[in-house]
C-alpha angles and dihedrals in degrees: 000000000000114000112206124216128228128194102274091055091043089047085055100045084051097054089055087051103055092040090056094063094050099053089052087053111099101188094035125258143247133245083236094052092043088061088059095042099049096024090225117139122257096254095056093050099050085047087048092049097041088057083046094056093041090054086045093234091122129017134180119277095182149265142333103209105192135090130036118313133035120332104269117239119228127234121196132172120271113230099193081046093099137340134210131215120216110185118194117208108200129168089244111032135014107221120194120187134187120206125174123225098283090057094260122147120250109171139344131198130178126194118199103238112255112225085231087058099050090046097051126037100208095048083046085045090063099041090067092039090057085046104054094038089057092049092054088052097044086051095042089226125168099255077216097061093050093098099189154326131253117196117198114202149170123280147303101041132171102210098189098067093033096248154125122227121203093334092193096230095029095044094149080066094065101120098001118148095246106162097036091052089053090049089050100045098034100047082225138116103250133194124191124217137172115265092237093056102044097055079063092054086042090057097039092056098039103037101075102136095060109018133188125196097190118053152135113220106206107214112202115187145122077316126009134232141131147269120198137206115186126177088002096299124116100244115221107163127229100301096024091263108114125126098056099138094148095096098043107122120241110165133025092234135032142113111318126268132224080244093065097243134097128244100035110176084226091057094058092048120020110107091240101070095041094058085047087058105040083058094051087054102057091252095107143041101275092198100059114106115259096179085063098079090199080058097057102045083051093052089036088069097045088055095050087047088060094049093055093042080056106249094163102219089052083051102053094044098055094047087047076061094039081056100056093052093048086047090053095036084058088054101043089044097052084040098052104020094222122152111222136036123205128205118195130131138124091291101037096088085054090056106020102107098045095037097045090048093052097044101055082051095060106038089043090088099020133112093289103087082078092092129075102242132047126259127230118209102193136158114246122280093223106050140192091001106055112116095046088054095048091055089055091049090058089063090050083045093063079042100058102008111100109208117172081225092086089057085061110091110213113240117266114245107263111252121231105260096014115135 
């Protein structure tokens, strides 16, 4: 049905829009250029920058003095203007970052995830509330510029409501009112997004000196999946859950999966079971826990460690699991025609030396050369802290970003008796 607009909408997409151009400027912009980019009347501009200098999220920088007329003054935008908080929940570690309005890192803090925390929302709830309060403090930022808060979490995820459902390793979060507690407990306006996308969103902010509009971002964590980014758009699907390759088939046989089947892409490279392996195979202490995360990643290190001193059996199971993501990176790649892949993620510093040489190795010669441009195959350029950093870009997206959907008023919930 056709949603109509009304001023205050318009004032506002206006406002987005005008922003927007200011921040792409560089060297800053005038009130006269900013009526022929946007193609909004001088009037509505002076009104648009006077609410923005009020706000603080731009401010004047000085004159142009050339060509006929009055010397121009120049707007820019105003990094200390506003900030916005991303916060990652992972299974393993809680990571809470602060950016400022050009996209700059402030401050970064990660909190190892208590098990109470991942057993019980609300404990888990108060953990991130502690954490970002304390980020705020450490920075001495004004709470009032701190415009919003992105989360980042493990999917599924129905972001309509603001939920997770059955996360596989946070399970006591399914339905759990994520987005509305951290509103509630924050003081902030918050948006949820999925981990994986968010990483994508993370490397198409932050990656302007050597963009791609066309990529895969490999996320490799506690589990693994991807966030896509084609013809230079994040891509979501259609409910926000794109990116789950965890479950793509690779082999006929194979441990069994949680999904009930056997070959599961996830079970021949997520750190886990190769841990579990490397046990099994004498490599690594049988006894130690690996039901316990913080264990894995521990021993998962150990194992990779193995691997680079030479110990051939680490080395062979790592590069059995080397060969399934080149395997799947040749696919996706076919599939998508992107040209670049980017590997980032909480375990992917652990891994990124002795994964990134073997894989250039195996695609070099692949099926993809099937295709007519070269492929790229790079580490993020964020780190560790990607996906934390893309959910916070999400909240400087809805800032900056102009979509015709905020002209469109929701429709107001129908009244007993109304006609």
């Amino acid at each position: 049905m056709p949603r109509g607009s009304n001023l205050p909408a318009v004032a506002g997409f206006n406002e987005t829009v005008v922003l927007d151009q200011i921040r792409r400027s560089d060297d800053g912009v005038s009130r006269v250029e900013l009526v022929a980019l946007t193609g909004l009347s001088p009037q509505t501009i002076s009104n648009v920058t006077r609410k923005l200098l009020q706000r603080g999220l731009v401010h004047e920088t000085g004159k142009l003095v050339g060509g006929p007329g009055a010397p121009r003054t120049i707007l820019q935008l105003n990094p200390v203007g506003g900030f916005a908080i991303g916060v990652h929940i992972d299974p393993v570690v809680i990571t809470c970052v602060l950016l400022d309005l050009e996209g700059n890192l402030v401050a970064h803090s990660h909190l190892r995830a208590p098990s109470v925390a991942i057993e019980d929302p609300e404990e888990g709830i108060a953990a991130i509330a502690a954490a970002v309060d304390k980020l705020i403090v450490s920075t001495a930022v004004p709470r009032d510029r701190v415009i919003g808060l992105g989360v980042a979490v493990p999917g599924p995820v129905d972001a309509e409501r603001g939920r997770v459902v059955k996360p596989p390793l946070m399970l006591p979060w399914s339905e759990f009112p994520l987005r509305e507690s951290l509103e509630t407990a924050i003081g902030l306006p918050t948006l949820m997004i999925k981990d994986v996308t968010a990483a994508a969103v993370a490397e198409r902010w932050m990656n302007a000196e050597n963009p791609s509009r066309n990529f895969v971002f490999f996320y490799y964590g506690t589990g693994v999946g991807v966030g896509m980014v084609l013809n230079d758009e994040v891509h979501n699907g259609a409910s926000g859950n794109s990116g789950n390759a965890g479950h793509f088939r690779i082999a006929q046989d194979g441990p069994i999966c949680r999904c009930g089947r056997r070959g599961c892409f996830s079970q021949a490279v997520r750190p886990a079971r190769l841990v579990n392996q490397a046990q099994q195979l004498g490599l690594l202490d049988a006894a130690a826990a690996t039901t316990d995360l913080h264990s894995v990643f521990g021993l998962f290190e150990q194992l990779v460690a193995s691997a680079e001193e030479g110990e051939p059996r680490a080395r062979q199971l790592l590069i059995g699991s080397v060969e399934a993501i080149g395997a799947f990176i040749v696919n996706v790649t076919n599939l998508l025609d992107v040209d670049r892949i980017v590997f980032g993620g909480p375990y992917w510093s652990t891994v990124e030396k002795f994964f990134h040489r073997e894989l250039q190795e195996r695609t070099r010669f692949s099926e993809i050369d099937n295709l007519s441009h070269s492929v790229n195959v790079v580490s993020s350029v964020v780190g560790k802290d990607v996906v934390a950093v893309g959910a916070a870009c999400l909240v400087l997206a809805g800032t900056f970003s102009p979509h015709s959907s905020k002209l469109q008023i929701a429709p107001a919930a129908m009244k007993v008796g109304a006609r």
